[in-house]
C-alpha positions as CSV (number, residue, x, y, z in Angstrom):
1,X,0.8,33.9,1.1
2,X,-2.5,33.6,2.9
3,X,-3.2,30.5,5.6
4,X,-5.7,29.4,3.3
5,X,-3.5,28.6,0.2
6,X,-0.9,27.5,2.3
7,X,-3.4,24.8,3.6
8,X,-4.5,23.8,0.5
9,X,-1.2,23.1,-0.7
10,X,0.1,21.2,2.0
11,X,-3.3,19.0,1.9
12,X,-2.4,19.0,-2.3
13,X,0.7,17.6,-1.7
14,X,0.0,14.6,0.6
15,X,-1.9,13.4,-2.5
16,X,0.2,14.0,-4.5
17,X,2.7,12.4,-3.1
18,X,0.4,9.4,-1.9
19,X,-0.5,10.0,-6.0
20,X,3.5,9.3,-6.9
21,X,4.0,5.8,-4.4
22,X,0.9,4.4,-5.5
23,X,2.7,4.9,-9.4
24,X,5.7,3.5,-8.0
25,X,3.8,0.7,-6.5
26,X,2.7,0.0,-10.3
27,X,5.9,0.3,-11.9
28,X,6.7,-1.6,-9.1
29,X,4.6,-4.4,-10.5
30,X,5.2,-4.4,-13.7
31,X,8.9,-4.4,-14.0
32,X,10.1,-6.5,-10.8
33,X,11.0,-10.1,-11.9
34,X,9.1,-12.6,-9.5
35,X,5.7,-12.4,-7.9
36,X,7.5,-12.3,-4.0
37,X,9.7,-8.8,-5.4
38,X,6.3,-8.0,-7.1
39,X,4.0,-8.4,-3.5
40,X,6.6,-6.6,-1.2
41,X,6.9,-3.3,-4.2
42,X,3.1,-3.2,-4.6
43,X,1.9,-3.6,-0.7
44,X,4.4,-1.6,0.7
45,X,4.0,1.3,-1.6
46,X,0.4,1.5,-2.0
47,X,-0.1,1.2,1.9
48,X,2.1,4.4,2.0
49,X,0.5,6.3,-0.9
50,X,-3.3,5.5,0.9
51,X,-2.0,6.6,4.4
52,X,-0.6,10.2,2.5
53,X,-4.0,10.3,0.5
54,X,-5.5,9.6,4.1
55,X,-3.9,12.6,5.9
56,X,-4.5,14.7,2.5
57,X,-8.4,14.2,3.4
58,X,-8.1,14.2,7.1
59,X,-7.3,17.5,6.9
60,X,-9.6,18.5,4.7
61,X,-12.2,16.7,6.1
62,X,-15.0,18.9,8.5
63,X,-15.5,16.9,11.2
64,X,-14.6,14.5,13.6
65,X,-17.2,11.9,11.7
66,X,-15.5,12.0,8.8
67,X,-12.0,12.1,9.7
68,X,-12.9,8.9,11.9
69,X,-14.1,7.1,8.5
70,X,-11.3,7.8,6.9
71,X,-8.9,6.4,9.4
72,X,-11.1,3.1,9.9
73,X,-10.9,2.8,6.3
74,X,-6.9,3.7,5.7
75,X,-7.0,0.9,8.8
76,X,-8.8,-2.1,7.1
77,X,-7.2,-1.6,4.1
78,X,-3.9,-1.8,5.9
79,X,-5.1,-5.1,7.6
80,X,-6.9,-6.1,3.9
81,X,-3.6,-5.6,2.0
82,X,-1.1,-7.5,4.5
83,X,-3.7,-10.5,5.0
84,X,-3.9,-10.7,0.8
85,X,0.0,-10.3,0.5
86,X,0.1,-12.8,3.1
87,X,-1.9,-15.6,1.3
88,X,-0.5,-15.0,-2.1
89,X,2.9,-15.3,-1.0
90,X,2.1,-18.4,1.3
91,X,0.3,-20.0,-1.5
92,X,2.8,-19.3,-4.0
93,X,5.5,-21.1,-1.8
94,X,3.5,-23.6,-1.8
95,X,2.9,-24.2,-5.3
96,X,6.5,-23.9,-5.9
97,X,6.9,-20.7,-7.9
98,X,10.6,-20.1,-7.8
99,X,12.1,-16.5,-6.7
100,X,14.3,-15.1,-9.1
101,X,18.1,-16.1,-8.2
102,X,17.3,-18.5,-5.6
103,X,15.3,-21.6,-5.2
104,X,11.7,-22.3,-3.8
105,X,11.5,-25.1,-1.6
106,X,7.8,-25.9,-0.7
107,X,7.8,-26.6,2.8
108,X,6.4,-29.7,4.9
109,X,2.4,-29.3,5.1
110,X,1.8,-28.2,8.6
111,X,-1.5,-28.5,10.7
């Protein structure tokens, strides 16, 4: 096997495995019971799927431009993702929505 196919498969199968959590990540979504179960599956599996996409292309990318842009961008969307999983669970404790199996108490309204 040359170093050139050997390359291209390991760069072929960081996506496809970054390909396979972002698919868990769905099913994660659409068969967990409550929207906290729901957050945590689909954050945590799509931030892992982007960063193995993200050294799939780092790889492949030509220079140190590009490589840099795709790590700033794997990087906001890590800080996007948390911030948004952070608010929708916040607000949904706040609102009330019960987790599955145990109860929801909204907390006190703080400053």
């Amino acid at each position: 096997m040359s170093g050139a196919l050997a390359f291209d498969l390991l760069v072929g199968a960081f996506i496809v495995a970054g390909a396979f959590f972002f698919v868990a990540g769905t099913v994660g979504l659409l068969r967990f019971p409550d929207v906290y179960c729901r957050l945590h599956a689909l954050t945590k599996a799509d931030n892992l799927g982007l960063g193995l996409i993200s050294i799939g292309l780092v790889l492949r990318a030509g220079g140190w431009h590009e490589r840099f842009q795709v790590g700033v961008t794997w990087l906001l969307a890590l800080v996007a993702a948390a911030t948004v999983c952070h608010l929708l669970a916040r607000s949904s404790l706040r609102e009330g929505v019960p987790a599955v199996g145990g109860t929801s108490e909204t907390p006190e309204p703080g400053p």
